[in-house]
C-alpha positions as a Markdown table, in Angstrom:
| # | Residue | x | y | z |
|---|---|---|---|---|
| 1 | Unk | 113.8 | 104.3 | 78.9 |
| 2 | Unk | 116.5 | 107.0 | 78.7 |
| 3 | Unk | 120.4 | 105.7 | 78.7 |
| 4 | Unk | 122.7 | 107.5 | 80.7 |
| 5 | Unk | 126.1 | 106.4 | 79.9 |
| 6 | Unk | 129.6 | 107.8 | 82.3 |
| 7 | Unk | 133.0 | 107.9 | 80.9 |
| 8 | Unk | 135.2 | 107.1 | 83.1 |
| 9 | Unk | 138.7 | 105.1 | 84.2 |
| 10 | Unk | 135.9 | 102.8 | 85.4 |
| 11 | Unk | 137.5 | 103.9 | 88.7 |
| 12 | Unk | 135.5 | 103.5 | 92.3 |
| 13 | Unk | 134.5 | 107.3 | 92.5 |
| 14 | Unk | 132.2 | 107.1 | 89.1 |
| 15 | Unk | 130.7 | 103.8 | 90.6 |
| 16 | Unk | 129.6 | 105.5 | 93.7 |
| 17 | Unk | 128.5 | 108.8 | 91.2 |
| 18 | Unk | 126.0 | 105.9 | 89.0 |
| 19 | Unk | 124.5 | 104.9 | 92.5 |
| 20 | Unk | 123.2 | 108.1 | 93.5 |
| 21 | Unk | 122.4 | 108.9 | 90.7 |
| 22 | Unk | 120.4 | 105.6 | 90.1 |
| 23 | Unk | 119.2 | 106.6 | 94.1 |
| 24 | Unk | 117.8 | 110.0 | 92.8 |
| 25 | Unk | 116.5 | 108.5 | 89.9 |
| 26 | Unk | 114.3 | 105.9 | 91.7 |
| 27 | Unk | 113.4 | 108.6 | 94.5 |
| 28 | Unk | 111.7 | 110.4 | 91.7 |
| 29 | Unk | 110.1 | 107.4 | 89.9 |
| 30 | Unk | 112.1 | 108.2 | 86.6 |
| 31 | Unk | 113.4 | 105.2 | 84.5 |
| 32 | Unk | 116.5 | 105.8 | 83.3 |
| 33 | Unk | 119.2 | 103.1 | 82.6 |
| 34 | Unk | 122.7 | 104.9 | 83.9 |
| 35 | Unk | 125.9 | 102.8 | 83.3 |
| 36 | Unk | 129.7 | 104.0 | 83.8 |
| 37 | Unk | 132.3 | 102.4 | 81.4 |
| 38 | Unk | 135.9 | 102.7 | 80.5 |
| 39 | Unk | 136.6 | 105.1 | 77.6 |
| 40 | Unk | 137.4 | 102.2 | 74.6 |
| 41 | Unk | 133.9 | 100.3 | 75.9 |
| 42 | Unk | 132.3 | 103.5 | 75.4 |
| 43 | Unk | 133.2 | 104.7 | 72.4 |
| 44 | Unk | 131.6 | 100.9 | 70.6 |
| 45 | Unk | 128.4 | 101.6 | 72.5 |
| 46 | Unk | 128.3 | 105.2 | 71.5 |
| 47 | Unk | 129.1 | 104.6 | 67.7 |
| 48 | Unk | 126.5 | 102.0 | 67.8 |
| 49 | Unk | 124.0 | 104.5 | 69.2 |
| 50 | Unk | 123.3 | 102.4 | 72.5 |
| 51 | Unk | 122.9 | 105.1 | 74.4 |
| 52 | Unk | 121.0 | 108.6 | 74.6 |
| 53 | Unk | 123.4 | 111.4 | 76.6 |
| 54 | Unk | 127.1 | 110.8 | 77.3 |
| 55 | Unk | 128.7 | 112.3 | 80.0 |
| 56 | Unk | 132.7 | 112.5 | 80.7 |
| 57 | Unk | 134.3 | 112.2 | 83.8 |
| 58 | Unk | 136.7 | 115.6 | 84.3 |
| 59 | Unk | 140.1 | 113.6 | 83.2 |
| 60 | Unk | 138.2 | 112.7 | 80.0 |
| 61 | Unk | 136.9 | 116.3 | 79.6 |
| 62 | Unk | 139.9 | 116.9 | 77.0 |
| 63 | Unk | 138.6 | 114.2 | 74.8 |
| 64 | Unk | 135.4 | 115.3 | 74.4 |
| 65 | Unk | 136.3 | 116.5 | 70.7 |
| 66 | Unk | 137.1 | 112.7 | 70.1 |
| 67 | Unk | 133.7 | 111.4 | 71.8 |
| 68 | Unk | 131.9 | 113.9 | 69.5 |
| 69 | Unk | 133.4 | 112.6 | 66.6 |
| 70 | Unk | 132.3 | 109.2 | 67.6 |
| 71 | Unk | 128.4 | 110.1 | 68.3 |
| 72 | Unk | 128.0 | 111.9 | 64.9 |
| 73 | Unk | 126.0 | 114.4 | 66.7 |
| 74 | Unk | 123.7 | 111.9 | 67.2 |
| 75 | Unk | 123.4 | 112.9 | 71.1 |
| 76 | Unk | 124.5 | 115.1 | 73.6 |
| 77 | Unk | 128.4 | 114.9 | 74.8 |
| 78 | Unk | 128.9 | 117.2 | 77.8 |
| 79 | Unk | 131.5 | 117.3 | 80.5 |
| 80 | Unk | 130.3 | 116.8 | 84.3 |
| 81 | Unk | 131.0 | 120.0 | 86.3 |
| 82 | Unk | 133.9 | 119.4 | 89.0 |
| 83 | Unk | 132.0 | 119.9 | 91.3 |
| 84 | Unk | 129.1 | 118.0 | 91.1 |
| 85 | Unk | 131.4 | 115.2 | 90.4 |
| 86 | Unk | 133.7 | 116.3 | 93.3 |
| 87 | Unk | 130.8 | 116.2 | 95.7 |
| 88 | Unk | 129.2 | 113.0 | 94.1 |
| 89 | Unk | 125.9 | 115.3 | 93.6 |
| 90 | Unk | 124.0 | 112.4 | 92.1 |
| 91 | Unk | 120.8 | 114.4 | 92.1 |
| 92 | Unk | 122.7 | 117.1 | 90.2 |
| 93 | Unk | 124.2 | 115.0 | 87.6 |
| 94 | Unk | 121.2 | 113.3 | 86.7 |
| 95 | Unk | 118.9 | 116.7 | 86.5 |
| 96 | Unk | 121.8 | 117.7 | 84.1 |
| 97 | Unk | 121.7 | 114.5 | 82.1 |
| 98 | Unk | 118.1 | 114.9 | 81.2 |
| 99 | Unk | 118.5 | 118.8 | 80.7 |
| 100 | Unk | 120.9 | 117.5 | 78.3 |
| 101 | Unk | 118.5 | 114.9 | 76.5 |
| 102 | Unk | 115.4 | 118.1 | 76.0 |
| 103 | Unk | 117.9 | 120.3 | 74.3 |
């Protein structure tokens, strides 16, 4: 099972992103674990390689050189298009998440 992980302020918006997300997910019978968590949380679960794609919230798209650092290049780090995350397109995100995991 594939682990999606959001970074976020663990603010109510990137909650309601995970769900449809998790929605999509189970409309299409794809297991995938998808969690949100605040940036210092993330980073320990990233440098212990608990998760497979990491995807930043756009007030977190400027530390993306610092979550890189932290992965090793040992997954994907991408930023979530505004407006996918604007519109709360879970299908979207998700369908990007797993582009990002085939690369």
């Amino acid at each position: 099972m594939k682990k999606i992980l959001l970074v976020c302020a663990a603010g109510m918006s990137t909650s309601m992103l995970v769900k449809r997300m998790i929605d999509h997910a189970n409309a299409i019978s794809l297991e995938v674990n998808i969690s949100a968590l605040a940036i210092a949380e993330a980073k320990g679960k990233i440098k212990n390689n608990e998760v497979d794609v990491v995807l930043l919230g756009r007030k977190f798209r400027f530390q993306k050189p610092e979550i890189e650092a932290v992965a090793q290049g040992k997954m994907p780090v991408a930023v979530i298009e505004m407006k996918d995350y604007g519109t709360m397109n879970g299908q979207a995100v998700l369908e990007f998440a797993m582009k990002l995991l085939q690369e």
